[in-house]
N, C-alpha and C positions, 0 to 999 in steps of 0.2 A: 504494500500500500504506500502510495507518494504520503509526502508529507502534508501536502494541501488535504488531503483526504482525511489525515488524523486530526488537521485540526477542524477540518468539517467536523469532526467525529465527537470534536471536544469540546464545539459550538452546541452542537444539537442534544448533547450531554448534560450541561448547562443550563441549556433552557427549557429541559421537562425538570431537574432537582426543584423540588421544593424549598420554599424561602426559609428561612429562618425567622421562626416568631420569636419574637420579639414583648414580656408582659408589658403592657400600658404602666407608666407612671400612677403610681399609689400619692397625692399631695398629700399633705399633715392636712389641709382644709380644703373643704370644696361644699359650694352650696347648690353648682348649677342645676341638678336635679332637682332639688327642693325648689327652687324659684322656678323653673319649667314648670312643674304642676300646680306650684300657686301662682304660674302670671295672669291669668284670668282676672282670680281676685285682687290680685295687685295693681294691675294698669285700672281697671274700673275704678280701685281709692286712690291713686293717682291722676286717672281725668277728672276725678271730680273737683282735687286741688287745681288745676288747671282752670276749672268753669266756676268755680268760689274766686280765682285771681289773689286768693293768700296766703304766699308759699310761707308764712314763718308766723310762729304763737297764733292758729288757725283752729278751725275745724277739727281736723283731723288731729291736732295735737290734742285740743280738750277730750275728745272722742276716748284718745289714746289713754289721757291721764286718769278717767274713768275706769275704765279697762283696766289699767292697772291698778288701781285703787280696788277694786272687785278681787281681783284672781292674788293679791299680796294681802289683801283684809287691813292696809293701810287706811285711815281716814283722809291721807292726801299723798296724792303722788303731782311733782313736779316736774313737768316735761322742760329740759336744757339740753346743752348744743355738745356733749359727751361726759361721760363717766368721770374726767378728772373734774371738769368745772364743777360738774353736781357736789365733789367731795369740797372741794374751794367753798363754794358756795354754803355747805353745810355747816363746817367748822367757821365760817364768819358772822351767819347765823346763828348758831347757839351760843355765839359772845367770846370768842376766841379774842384773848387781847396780846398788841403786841408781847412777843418774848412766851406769852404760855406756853406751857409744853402739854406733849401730845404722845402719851403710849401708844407705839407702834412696834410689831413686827420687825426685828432686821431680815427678814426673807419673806418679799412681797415685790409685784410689779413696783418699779419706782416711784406712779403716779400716789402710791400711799404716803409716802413719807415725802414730795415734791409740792403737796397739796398744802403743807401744815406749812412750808416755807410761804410758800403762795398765799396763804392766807395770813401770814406772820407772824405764827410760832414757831416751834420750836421741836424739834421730834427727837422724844426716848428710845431710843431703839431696846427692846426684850427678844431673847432667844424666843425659839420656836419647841416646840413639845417636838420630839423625835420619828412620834409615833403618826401625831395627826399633821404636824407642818402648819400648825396653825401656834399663836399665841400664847405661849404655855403660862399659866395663869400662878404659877410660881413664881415667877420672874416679876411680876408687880412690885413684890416686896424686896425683892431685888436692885430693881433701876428706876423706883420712883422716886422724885424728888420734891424739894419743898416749892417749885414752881409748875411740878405738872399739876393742871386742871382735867386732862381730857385723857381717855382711854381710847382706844379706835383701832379694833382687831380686823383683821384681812381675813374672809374665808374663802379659800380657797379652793379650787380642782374640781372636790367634788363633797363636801361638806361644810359645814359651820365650824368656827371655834366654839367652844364651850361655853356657853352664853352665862349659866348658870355659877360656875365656877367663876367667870372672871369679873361678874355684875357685882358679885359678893365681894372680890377684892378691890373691886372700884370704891364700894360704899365704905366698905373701911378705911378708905383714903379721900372720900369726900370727890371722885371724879365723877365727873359725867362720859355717861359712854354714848358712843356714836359708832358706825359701824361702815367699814369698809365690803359691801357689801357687794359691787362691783360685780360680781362675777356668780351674785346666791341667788338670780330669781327661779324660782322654787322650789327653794332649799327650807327645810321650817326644822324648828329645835322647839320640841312639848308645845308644838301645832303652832307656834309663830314664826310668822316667816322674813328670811333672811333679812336686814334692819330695821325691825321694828321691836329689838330687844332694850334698848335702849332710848335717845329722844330722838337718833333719825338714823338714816343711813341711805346707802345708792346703790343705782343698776348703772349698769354702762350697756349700753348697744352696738359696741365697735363691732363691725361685723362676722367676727370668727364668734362671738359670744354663744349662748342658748340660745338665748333671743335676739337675733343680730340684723341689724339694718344694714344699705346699702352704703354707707358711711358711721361720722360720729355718730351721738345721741346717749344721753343720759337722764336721769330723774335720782328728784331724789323722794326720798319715802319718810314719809310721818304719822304720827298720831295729834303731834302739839299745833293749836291753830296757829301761834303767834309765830312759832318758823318756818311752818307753812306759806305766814304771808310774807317773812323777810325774804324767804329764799325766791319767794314767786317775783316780788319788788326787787332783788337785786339782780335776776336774772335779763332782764329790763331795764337797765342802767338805775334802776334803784326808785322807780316810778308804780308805787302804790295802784293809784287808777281808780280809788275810790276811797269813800270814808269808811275806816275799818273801828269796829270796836274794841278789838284790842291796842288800836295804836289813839287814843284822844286828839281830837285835833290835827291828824295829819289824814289831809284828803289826796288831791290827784298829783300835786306835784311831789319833787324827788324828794325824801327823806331820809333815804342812808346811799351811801357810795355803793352804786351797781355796775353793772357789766353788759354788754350785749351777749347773753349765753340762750337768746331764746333757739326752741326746736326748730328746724325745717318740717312742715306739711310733706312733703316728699317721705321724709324718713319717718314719721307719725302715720303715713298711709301705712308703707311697706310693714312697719311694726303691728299695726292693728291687723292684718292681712295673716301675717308669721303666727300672730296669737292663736288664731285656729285650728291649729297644728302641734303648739306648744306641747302639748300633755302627750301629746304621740310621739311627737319627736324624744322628749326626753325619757319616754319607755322605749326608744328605738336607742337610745344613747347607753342606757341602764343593759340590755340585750347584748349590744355591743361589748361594754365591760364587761358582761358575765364569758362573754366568749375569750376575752383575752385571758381573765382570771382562771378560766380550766385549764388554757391550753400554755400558763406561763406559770401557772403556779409552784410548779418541783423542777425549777429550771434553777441549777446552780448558779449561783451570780448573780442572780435577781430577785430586785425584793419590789410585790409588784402593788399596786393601790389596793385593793381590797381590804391590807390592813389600818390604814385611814377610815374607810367606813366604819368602823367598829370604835371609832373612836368617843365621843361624847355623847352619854346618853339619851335616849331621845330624838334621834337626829334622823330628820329624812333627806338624803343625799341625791346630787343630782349631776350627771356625771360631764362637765366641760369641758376634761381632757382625761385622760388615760396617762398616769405619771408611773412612770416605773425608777426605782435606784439600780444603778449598776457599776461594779467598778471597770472605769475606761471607759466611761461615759462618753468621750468624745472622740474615740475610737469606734463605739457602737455607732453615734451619729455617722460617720465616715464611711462605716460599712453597708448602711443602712442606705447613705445616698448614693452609693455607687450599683446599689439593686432599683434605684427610682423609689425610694421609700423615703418620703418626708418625716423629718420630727422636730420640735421645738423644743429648745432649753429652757427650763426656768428653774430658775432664774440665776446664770451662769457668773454674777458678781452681788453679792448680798449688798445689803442698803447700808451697811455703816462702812463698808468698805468701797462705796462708791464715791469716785473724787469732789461729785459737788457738797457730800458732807464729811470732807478732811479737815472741817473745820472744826468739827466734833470731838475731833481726837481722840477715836476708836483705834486699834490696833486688830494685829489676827489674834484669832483666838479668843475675841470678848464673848464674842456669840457661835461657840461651838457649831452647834447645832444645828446654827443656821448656814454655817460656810460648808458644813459636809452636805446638806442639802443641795447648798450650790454647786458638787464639783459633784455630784451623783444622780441630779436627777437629770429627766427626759420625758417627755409626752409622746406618747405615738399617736398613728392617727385613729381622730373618733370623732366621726359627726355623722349625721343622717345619711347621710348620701352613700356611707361607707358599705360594700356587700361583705359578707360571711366571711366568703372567699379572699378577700382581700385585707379579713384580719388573718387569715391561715398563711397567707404569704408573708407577711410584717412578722408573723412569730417563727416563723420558719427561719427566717432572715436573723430573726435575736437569737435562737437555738444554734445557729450555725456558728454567731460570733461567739456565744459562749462555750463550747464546744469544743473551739480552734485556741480558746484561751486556756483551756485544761491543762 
């Protein structure tokens, strides 16, 4: 046979082999399905913002704050333009004065402890309990000082901090607590839900959340009228808009230093829209973590959420990421992305070891607890959208790196 012949031979060879598949990329987030089947209801609460003509503190937003005022058993929910403002807004509201300080978490998104600056205190940073990753209520007695006023515990993942435990240690120290609640709509601890354990607290709607909109978006959540209406007044550059009876004598114009933090109408439809969904979605999220939980549980090297759950009595959990510890944590990440598998760190530099508070003058090692956090944990992926299937590939993925590390 000529040589032209074999490579005809080796052409036509070629072009019957089958391709090489290739698995689709696993993202740590994706909502595209979930907004496909709700664009129906979405675009219709969106033309309607369009045919009302008022994209901001509208309709749709009151609609919203209703809504959540029902489904959190809050007597007020205040719709703002995201989750840090709602915390700003909150802490300046219940009377935060310069220089007060502010029990917080050293291991929480930043926005915890960048809000207390923003607002113009001062933040304690307390370790974290080991077990739940939340505010370990030991630590009060620990790092409070003769200027904190303010307790403000972060719950995170997929449950509360100890409400009960650490309300008790606020009142022995005369604090008022508020709650970083950011990331707990509905989360409830002895059937109340996520910040309303104290005189207020927040949701954030950044879009990866449970409840997540097409951008920012926040509220914040109460029972008390009077912060209710400072928070409503300063989200609004600080314009009342009426004559209130808790406030004597101050009607429509400004009365305290505000902000423009109101909602967009856009993101007040999409959320009123998502709510429909809510309760399914977060037993699609719960289903999700039970699946990771069987199939990661007697994997050497990993210590995986489920024992977070079990943490503070009482607590109905609600799962917003999927955190597993492991050592080589960012090796795993590494491995993980080289198979198309998304994960997110958190929180990979703890809050007193972050340089815009070196002015605190924390060192390593103040808060254990919460820097082995840092350098161990990981979230995999978990949202509605996510198939069965494509948690058996993720664990297959972490069995392999652990495995290889034997």
């Amino acid at each position: 046979m000529s040589r032209g012949a074999d490579s005809a031979g080796a052409r036509e060879e070629l072009a019957v082999a089958e391709p090489e598949t290739v698995p689709a990329p696993i993202p740590f987030f994706s909502q595209a399905r979930s907004f496909e089947r709700l664009w129906p209801v979405i675009s219709a609460r969106v033309e309607e913002v369009f045919d009302n003509g008022k994209f901001s503190h509208g309709a749709q937003v009151a609609a919203l704050e209703r809504r959540l005022a029902d489904y959190t058993g809050a007597r007020y929910a205040i719709g703002v333009n995201s989750g840090t403002d709602a915390l700003v807004l909150l802490l300046r509201a219940a009377g935060l004065r310069p220089g007060d300080g502010v029990l917080v978490p050293a291991y929480s998104f930043v926005a915890t402890a960048t809000a207390v600056v923003l607002a113009g205190g001062r933040p304690v940073f307390a370790d974290i309990d080991p077990v739940t990753y939340a505010l370990d209520p030991a630590e009060v007695e620990r790092v409070v000082d003769a200027g904190t006023r303010f307790l403000m515990p972060a719950h995170l993942f997929c449950q509360m901090a100890d409400m009960g435990e650490l309300s008790r240690a606020a009142a022995r120290h005369g604090l008022t607590v508020l709650e970083d609640s950011a990331e707990g709509i509905g989360m409830r601890q002895a059937g109340v839900h996520a910040g309303l354990h104290g005189l207020g607290g927040v949701l954030s709607f950044f879009p990866a959340k449970t409840l997540g909109a097409l951008g920012d978006a926040g509220a914040v959540l109460t029972d008390d009228p009077r912060l209710a209406d400072v928070v409503a007044a300063m989200r609004h550059h600080g314009r009342f808009g009426r004559t209130l009876d808790n406030f004597p004598g101050i009607s429509t114009e400004t009365a305290v230093v505000g902000t423009n933090s109101k909602m967009d109408d856009v993101q007040a439809a999409v959320l009123l829209a998502r709510m429909e969904v809510l309760d399914e979605e977060i037993a699609r999220r719960a289903e999700l973590a039970a699946a990771y939980r069987e199939r990661l549980q007697d994997l050497p090297g990993v210590v995986a959420l489920p024992r977070i759950v079990d943490g503070a009595p009482g607590s109905d959990g609600v799962f917003y990421v999927y955190l597993v510890e492991v050592e080589g944590r960012d090796e795993l990440v590494e491995h993980l992305a080289a198979r198309g598998i998304g994960t997110e760190v958190y929180y990979p530099v703890p809050l007193h070891r972050q340089p815009c508070f070196a002015d605190l003058g924390h060192a390593p090692g103040d808060f254990p607890n919460a820097e082995a956090a840092a350098r161990r944990a990981v979230a995999l992926p978990l949202y509605p959208d996510l198939d069965l299937s494509e948690v058996d590939r993720v664990c297959a993925a972490v069995r392999e790196f652990c495995l290889e590390r034997r």
